[in-house]
C-alpha positions, 0 to 999 in steps of 0.5 A: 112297650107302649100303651096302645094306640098313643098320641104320637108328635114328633119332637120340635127342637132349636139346638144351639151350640159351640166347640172345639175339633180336632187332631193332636199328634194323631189323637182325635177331640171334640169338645162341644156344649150346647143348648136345646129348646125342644116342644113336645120332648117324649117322657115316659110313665109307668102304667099300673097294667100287670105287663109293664106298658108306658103312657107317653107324656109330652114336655116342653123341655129345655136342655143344656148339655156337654160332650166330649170324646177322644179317639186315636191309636195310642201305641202301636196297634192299640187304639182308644175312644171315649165319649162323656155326655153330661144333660141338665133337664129342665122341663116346663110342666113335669118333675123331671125327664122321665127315663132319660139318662143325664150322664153316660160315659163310654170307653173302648180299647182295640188291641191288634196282632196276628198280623191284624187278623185278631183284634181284642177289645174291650168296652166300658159302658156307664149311666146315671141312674134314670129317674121315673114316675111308677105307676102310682105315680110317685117319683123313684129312681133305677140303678145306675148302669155299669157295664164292662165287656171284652171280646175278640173277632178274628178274620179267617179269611178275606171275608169271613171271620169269627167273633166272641163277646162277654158282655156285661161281666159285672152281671149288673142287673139295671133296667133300662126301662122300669119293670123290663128285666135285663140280661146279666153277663152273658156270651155272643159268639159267632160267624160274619161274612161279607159279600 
């Protein structure tokens, strides 16, 4: 999706940071800030080309985050996680962090029974929505993101199983990236094995 032949540098970054981890009565937690100073962070524009491509725009970028996650077994096969991510952008020369999230959170649930051999799940999936320069340059904002999905995987045998997921059950529509369309609810089924 990029234009062709881009500058590619890689990102230089300091990242300083301090928290808390650990286990209370069987529930895992990391509580954790910290600060970047990244040289040459990626950001992205829109071009006015009729297949949507990007220029890549190169930023001194300082970041001050926040994360947080819980995960563990809740109740007698039943297991949770979640994870919280707050990013505060500063960048040096541009408006914003172009196409970089700011806020996501996900939860998950895992419920077992047959004896473990069916695990239902459920995962929640959620983001801010993501500034970007369009292509005339002028600063607009995609939707936010909110996904919700259900599934179950169902061991047959010692190494081969079966598996359904319906992701994206609010059929939301966000794009990811400005002008690339996004699946709206749709259904994965399938077989695994392991070797």
């Amino acid at each position: 999706f990029l234009i062709s032949d881009p500058i590619l540098r890689n990102t230089d970054y300091y990242h300083f940071f301090g928290g808390v981890k650990g286990t209370l009565e069987g529930i895992n937690y990391l509580a954790r800030v910290g600060y970047k100073k990244a040289k040459d962070l990626a950001l992205f524009q829109a071009t006015p080309d009729s297949i949507p491509k990007f220029e890549v725009l190169y930023d001194k970028v300082n970041i001050i985050s926040l994360h947080a996650s819980l995960s563990g077994e809740v109740a007698n096969n039943l297991s949770l996680t979640g994870t919280l991510d707050q990013h505060i952008y500063s960048p040096e020369n541009q408006e914003k962090a172009w196409l970089l999230p700011a806020f996501t959170l996900q939860i998950g649930a895992r419920y077992l029974m047959l004896d473990e051999k069916l695990a239902i799940k459920a995962s929640l999936f959620t983001e801010n929505g993501i500034p970007y320069l369009n292509s005339e340059g002028v600063t607009e904002r995609l939707n936010a993101l909110f996904d919700l999905s259900v599934g179950a995987d169902y061991s047959i045998a010692e190494n081969l199983g079966a598996f359904v997921s319906i992701n994206n059950l609010a059929n939301n529509q966000r794009q990811r990236w400005t002008n690339y369309p996004v699946l709206g609810w749709n259904i994965l089924a399938g077989i695994n094995t392991r070797f």
